[in-house]
C-alpha positions in Angstrom: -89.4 -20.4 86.2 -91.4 -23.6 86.2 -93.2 -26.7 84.7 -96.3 -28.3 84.8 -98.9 -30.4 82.5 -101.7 -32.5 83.3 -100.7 -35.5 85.1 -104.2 -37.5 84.6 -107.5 -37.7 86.3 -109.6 -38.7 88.9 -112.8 -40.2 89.3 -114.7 -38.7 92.4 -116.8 -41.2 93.8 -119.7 -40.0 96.2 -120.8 -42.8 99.1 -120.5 -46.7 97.8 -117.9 -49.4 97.5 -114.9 -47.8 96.9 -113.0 -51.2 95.8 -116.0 -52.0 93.7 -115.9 -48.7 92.1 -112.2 -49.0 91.1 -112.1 -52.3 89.8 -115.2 -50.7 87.2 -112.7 -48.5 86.3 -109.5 -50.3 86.4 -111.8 -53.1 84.0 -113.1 -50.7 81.8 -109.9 -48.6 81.0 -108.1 -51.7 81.0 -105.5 -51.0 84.5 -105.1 -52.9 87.3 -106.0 -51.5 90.5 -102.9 -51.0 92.4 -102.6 -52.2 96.1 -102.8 -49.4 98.6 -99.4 -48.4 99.7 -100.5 -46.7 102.8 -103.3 -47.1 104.8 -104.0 -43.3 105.5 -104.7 -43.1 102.0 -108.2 -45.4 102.3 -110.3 -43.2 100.4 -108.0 -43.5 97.2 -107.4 -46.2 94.7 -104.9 -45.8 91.6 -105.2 -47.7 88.6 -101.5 -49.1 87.3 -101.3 -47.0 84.3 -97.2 -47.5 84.5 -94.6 -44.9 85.3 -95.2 -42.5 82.2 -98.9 -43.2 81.8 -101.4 -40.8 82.6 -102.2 -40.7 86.8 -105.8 -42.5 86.8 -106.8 -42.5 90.5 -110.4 -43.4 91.7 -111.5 -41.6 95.4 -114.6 -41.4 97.9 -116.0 -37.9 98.3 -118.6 -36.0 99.6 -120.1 -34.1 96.9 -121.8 -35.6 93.9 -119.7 -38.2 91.5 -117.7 -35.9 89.0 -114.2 -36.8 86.9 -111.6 -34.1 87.6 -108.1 -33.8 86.3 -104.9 -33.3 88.0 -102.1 -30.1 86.6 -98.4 -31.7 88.2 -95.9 -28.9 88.6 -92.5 -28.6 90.5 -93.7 -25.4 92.3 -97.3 -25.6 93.6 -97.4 -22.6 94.3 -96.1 -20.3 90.9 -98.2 -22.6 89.4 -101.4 -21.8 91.4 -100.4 -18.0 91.3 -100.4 -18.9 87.5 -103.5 -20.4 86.7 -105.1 -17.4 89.5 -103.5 -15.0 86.6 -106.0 -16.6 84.3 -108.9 -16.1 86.1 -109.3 -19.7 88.2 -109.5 -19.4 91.9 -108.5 -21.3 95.1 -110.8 -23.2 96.8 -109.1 -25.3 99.5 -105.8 -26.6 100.1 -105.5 -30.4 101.1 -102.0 -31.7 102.3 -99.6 -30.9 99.7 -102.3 -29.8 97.1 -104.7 -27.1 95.7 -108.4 -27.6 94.8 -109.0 -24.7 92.4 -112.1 -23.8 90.6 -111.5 -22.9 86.4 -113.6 -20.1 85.4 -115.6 -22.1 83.7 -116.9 -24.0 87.1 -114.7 -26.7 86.8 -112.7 -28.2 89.9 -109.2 -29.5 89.3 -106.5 -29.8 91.3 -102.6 -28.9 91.3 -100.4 -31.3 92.6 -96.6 -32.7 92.7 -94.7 -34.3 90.2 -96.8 -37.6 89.3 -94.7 -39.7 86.5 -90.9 -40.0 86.3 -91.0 -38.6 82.6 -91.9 -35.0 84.4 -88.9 -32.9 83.9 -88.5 -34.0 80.5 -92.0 -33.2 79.3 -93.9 -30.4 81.1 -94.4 -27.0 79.5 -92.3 -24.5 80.7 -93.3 -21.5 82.4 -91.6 -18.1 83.3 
């Protein structure tokens, strides 16, 4: 058994200012941008949503500018076996994440718990 729900979104950001790029964001959603916590993590900026808010994260890529939501689970991996059940498919695994691909064409990605209010609220899966 395990849980998951969306956790939020991200806004893929092909080439450009990265910094400039979140605060556009952060301004128009009405979040500050929070102040990188790690420096390994250069290519990703998180707007301040607070600790049950929605995950709003802003990040350089290579492939053309697209928004993409985030699934947060306690078991990466029933849940990727999961969403493979209904017909999505893995595309590449990044640290302690999947990239999958919906059936529809639609990138998203499966990741750890993101907000403290997690095991109180996700759905429930056998």
């Amino acid at each position: 058994m395990h849980k998951s729900r969306l956790a939020g979104f991200i806004v893929d950001c092909e080439g450009g200012d990265l910094d400039k790029a979140a605060s556009f964001w952060g301004q128009a959603l009405g979040y500050d941008v929070m102040p990188l916590s790690d420096p390994e993590d250069e290519k990703y900026r998180e707007l301040d949503t607070g600790p049950n808010g929605l995950h709003i994260e802003v990040q350089r890529v290579d492939h053309p500018s697209r928004v993409h939501v985030d699934i947060e689970t306690d078991d990466i991996e029933a849940e990727v076996e999961r969403l493979e059940a209904l017909g999505a498919k893995k595309i590449e695994q990044i640290r302690t994440w999947w990239v999958m691909e919906a059936p529809t064409g639609h990138r998203f990605c499966v990741v750890r718990p993101q907000r403290e209010d997690f095991a109180d609220t996700a759905n429930e899966w056998p």
